[in-house]
N, C-alpha and C positions, 0 to 999 in steps of 0.2 A: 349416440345418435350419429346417423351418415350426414356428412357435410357435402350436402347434393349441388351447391356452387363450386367444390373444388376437385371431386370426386372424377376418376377417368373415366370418359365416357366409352373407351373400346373395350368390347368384349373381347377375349381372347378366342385366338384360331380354335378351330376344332368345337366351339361353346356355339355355335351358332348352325341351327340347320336350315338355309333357307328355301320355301316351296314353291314354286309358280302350281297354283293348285291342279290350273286347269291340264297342266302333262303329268298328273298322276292319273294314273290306269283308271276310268271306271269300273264299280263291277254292279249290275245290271240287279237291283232285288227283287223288283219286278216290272213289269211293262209301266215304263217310263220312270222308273225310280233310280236313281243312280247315286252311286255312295264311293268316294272318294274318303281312304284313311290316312291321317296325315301324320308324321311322326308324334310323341308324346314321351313324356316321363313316364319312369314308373309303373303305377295305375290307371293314368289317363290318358285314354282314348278319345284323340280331336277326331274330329271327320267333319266334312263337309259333303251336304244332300242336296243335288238337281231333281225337283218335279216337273215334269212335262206337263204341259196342257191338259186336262183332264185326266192325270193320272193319280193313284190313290196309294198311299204303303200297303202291301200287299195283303197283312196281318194287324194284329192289332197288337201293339208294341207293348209289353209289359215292364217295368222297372221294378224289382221286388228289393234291392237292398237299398243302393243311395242314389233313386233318380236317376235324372237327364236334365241338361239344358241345350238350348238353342238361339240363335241369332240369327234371324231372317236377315238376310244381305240385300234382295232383290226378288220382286215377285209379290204375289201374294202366298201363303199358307191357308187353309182350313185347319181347323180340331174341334168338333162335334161340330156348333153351330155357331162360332165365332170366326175371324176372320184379322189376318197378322199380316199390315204389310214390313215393308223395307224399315229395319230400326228396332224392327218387336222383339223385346228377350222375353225367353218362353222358360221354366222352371219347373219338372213335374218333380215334386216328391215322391218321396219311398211309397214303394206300395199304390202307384198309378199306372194307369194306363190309357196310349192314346195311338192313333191311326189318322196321321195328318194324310194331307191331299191339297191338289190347287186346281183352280178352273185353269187360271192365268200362266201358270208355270212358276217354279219359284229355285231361289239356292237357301242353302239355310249350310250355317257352319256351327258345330255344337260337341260336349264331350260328354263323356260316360265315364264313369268311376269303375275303375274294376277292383274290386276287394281282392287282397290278395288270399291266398291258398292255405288254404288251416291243414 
């Protein structure tokens, strides 16, 4: 067991990548959708999504092996006819799919699992 009262608390150089999110590049997926990728391990793919005011995901998002999750930061979200403000952790499992949207505008930061390569 870690002895987390004596344990060092500095991570070492180079182990840390820090992000101010909002000076990474957007890239644009569609009218009003903007998707910020943020470093990750591995097979996981963080990212963080700005909705504009009445804009919609372009497509309808499919997840066929391990999901998606999401953490609304700010805003509201839509997914069909429900409604996620600031706080909401969202989870679809394998084999889902959805096409979120906001009236109000929204950020949402969330990862994707990417299997690796057989």
């Amino acid at each position: 067991m870690i002895d987390l009262v004596n344990v060092q608390h500095n991570v070492p150089a180079g182990r840390v990548i820090p992000v101010q999110v909002d000076t990474v590049d957007p890239v644009e997926i569609g009218p009003g959708v903007h998707y910020r990728e943020l470093p990750g391990t591995g097979h996981i793919r963080p990212w963080v999504i700005d909705i504009a005011p009445g804009a919609e995901w372009p497509e309808l998002d499919v997840h066929t092996t391990y999901g998606e999750v999401y953490f609304v930061v700010s805003g509201e979200v839509i997914e069909g006819d429900r409604r996620y403000g600031p706080g909401s952790y969202l989870f679809f499992e394998p084999d889902t799919a959805h096409r979120p949207r906001s009236e109000t505008g929204a950020r949402a930061f969330g990862f994707n699992y990417d299997p690796p390569a057989r």
